[in-house]
C-alpha positions as CSV (number, residue, x, y, z in Angstrom):
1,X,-28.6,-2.3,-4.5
2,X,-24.8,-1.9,-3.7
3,X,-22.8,-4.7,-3.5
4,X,-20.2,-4.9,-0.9
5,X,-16.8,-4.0,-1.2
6,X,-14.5,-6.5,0.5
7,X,-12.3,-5.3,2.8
8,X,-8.4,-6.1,1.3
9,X,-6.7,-9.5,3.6
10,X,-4.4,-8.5,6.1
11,X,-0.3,-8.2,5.6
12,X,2.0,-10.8,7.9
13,X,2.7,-7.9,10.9
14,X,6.1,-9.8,10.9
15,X,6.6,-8.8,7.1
16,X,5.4,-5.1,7.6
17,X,8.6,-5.0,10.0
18,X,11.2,-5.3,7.9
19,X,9.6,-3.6,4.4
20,X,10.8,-0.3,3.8
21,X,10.2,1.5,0.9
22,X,12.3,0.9,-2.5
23,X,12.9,4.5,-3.5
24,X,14.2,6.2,-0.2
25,X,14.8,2.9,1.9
26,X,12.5,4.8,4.9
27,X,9.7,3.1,6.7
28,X,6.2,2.8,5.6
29,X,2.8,3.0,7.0
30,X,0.1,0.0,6.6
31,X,-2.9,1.8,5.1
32,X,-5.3,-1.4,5.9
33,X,-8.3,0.0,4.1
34,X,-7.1,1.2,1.1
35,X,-4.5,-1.6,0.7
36,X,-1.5,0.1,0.3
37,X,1.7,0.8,2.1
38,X,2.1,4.6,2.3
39,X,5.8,6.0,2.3
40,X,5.2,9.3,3.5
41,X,9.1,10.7,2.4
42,X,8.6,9.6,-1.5
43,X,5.0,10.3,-1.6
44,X,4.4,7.1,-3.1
45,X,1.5,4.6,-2.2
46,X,2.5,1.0,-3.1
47,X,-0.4,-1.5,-3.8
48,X,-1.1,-4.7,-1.9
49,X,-2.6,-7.2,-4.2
50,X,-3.9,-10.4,-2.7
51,X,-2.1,-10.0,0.6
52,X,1.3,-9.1,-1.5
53,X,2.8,-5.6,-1.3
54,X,4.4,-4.5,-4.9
55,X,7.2,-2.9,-4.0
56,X,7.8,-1.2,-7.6
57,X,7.7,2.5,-7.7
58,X,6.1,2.2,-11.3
59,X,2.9,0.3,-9.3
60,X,3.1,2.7,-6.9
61,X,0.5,5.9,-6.6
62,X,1.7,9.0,-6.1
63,X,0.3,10.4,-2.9
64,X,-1.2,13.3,-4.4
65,X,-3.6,11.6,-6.9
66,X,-7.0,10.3,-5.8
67,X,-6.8,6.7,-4.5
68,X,-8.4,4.0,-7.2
69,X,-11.9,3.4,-6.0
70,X,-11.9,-0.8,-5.2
């Protein structure tokens, strides 16, 4: 048996507009179903926990190591 993995709430569009990411201060990407906003020019992945982005690079995930399994 394999229990479902809930898909992560969605991010105010309105507040995905004006986030940009803390270490180069360039746009990011909504990566819905991993939960994470992706800023492709730091190669950082910053976690959304309970519909909140954490916008610290030492949450972040570097782009290059696997995703955490939810």
């Amino acid at each position: 048996m394999t229990a479902e993995i809930p898909e992560p709430p969605p991010v105010d569009p309105r507040l995905l507009e004006i986030l940009v990411c803390p270490v180069t201060k360039g746009p990011l990407r909504y990566d819905r179903a991993r939960g994470e906003l992706i800023s492709d020019q730091a190669g950082l992945a910053y976690p959304i926990r309970d519909g909140i982005p954490i916008m610290l690079a030492d949450e972040a995930r570097r782009l290059d190591d696997p995703a955490p399994t939810r």
